[in-house]
C-alpha positions, 0 to 999 in steps of 0.5 A, a space after each residue: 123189458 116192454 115199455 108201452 106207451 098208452 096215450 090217451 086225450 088227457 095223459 100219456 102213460 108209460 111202463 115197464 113190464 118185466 113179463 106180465 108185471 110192471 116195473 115202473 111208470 110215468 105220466 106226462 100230459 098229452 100234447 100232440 106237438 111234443 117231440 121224440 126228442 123231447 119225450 127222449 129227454 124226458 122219459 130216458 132220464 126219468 127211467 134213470 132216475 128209478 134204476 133203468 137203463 134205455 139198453 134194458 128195454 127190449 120191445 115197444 108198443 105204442 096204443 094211441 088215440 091221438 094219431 098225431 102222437 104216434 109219430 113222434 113216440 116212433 122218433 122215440 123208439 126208433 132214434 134213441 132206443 133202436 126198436 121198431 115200435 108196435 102200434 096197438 091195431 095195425 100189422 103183426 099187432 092187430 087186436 085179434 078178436 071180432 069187433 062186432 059193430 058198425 064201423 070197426 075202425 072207430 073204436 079207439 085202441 084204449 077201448 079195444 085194449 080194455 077188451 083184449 085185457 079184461 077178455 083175457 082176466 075174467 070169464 062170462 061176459 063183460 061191461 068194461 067202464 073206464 073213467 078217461 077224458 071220456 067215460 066209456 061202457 063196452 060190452 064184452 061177450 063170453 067169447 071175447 067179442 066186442 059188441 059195442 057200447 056208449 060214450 058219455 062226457 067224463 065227469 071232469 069235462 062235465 065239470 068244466 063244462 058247467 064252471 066255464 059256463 057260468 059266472 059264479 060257480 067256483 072250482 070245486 075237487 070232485 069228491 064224495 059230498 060230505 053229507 049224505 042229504 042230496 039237498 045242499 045247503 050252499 053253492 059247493 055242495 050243491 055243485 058236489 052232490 049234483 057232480 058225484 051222485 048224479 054221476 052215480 046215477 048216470 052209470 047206475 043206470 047206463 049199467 042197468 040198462 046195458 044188464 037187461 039188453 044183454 040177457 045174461 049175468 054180466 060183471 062190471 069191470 072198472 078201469 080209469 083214474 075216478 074208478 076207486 073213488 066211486 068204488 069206495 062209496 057205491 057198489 057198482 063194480 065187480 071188479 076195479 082194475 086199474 092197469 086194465 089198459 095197460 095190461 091189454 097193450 101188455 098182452 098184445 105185444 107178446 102175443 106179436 112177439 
């Protein structure tokens, strides 16, 4: 079996592909300074717990945009599972598709991992928007080229942001307001109606503007925690997939198998 570790700013995913499927997961937030040893203690006896032995996993392959973790996720591998890890972009597992833009090395592995995945599962070109700590647009052509695309702060650091910075503005989940009208009655709809449907509005019109510079008909392809939600009450997507990172980590390791 593949275990694949997917760290993002927010969280660190771990699953286990049987082939192209996965057999189970496991979410632990992200901490630079968590050790192999404590990942180890964690992880090993989670898998355990739902039927999985260490001897199972076969490959590794560690996708990463906190270099601070790499490190410690190889201790993991190496000390108690015995494999040699994969890193999403380097050696036998570089990303194998053009990166068309100015700085190549910039682009972080979840969004070159999207590419590789949603290149691979549907046809024609591509707007991949994946709702991390950031909330990212990338373009994907119909080759399977990465053409670039746009960084805007996530809509949980949006709402951090606006409760952190005042004085009275409460904690609010973030939900579909329960009324349709966008003028709010009291402080927490307001603050709900202004989150979701100005949310709405920002990649309504991010995807918009994105579609005319492309030219051609594109599909948008959904990923990340936030997407069903904003899929159950727009139709901005295409396509939502929510193991889209995953998978890419999936397909690299096989294609440098």
């Amino acid at each position: 079996m593949l275990l694949v570790a997917d760290v993002g700013n927010t969280n660190v995913v771990f699953a286990l592909f049987e082939g192209r499927e996965i057999k189970a997961r496991w979410r632990i937030a992200t901490d630079p300074r968590r050790t192999g040893d404590e990942y180890a203690v964690w992880l090993l006896q989670l898998a355990k717990l739902q039927g999985f032995d260490k001897g199972d996993i076969a490959q590794v392959i560690i996708g990463s945009v906190v270099p601070r973790a790499i490190h410690n996720l190889t201790v993991l591998s190496e000390k108690y599972l015995g494999l040699t890890p994969l890193v999403a972009g380097q050696g036998v597992a570089d990303w194998g598709f053009e990166l068309d833009i100015e700085q190549p090395s910039s682009l972080g592995a979840d969004r070159a991992l999207n590419t590789l995945a949603a290149h691979a599962k549907y046809d024609g070109d591509l707007i991949v928007v994946d709702f991390g700590t950031a909330t990212t647009f990338d373009m994907v052509d119909f080759n399977g080229t990465y053409k670039g695309g746009i960084i805007a702060p996530g809509i949980n650091l949006s709402l951090d942001a606006l409760v952190g910075n005042t004085a009275k503005l409460p904690r609010i989940a973030i939900e579909k307001p329960r009324s349709e009208s966008v003028i709010g009655r009291n402080t927490e709809d307001q603050m709900l109606i202004g989150v979701f449907w100005g949310y709405v509005s920002l990649i309504e019109g991010l995807i918009a503007r994105m579609k005319r510079e492309i030219g051609r008909p594109a599909r948008v392809v959904a990923t990340g925690g936030l997407a069903i939600l904003f899929d159950e009450h727009t139709d901005l997507f295409d396509v939502v997939d929510a193991d889209l990172t995953l998978e890419g980590l999936a397909l690299l390791a096989e294609r440098a198998a």
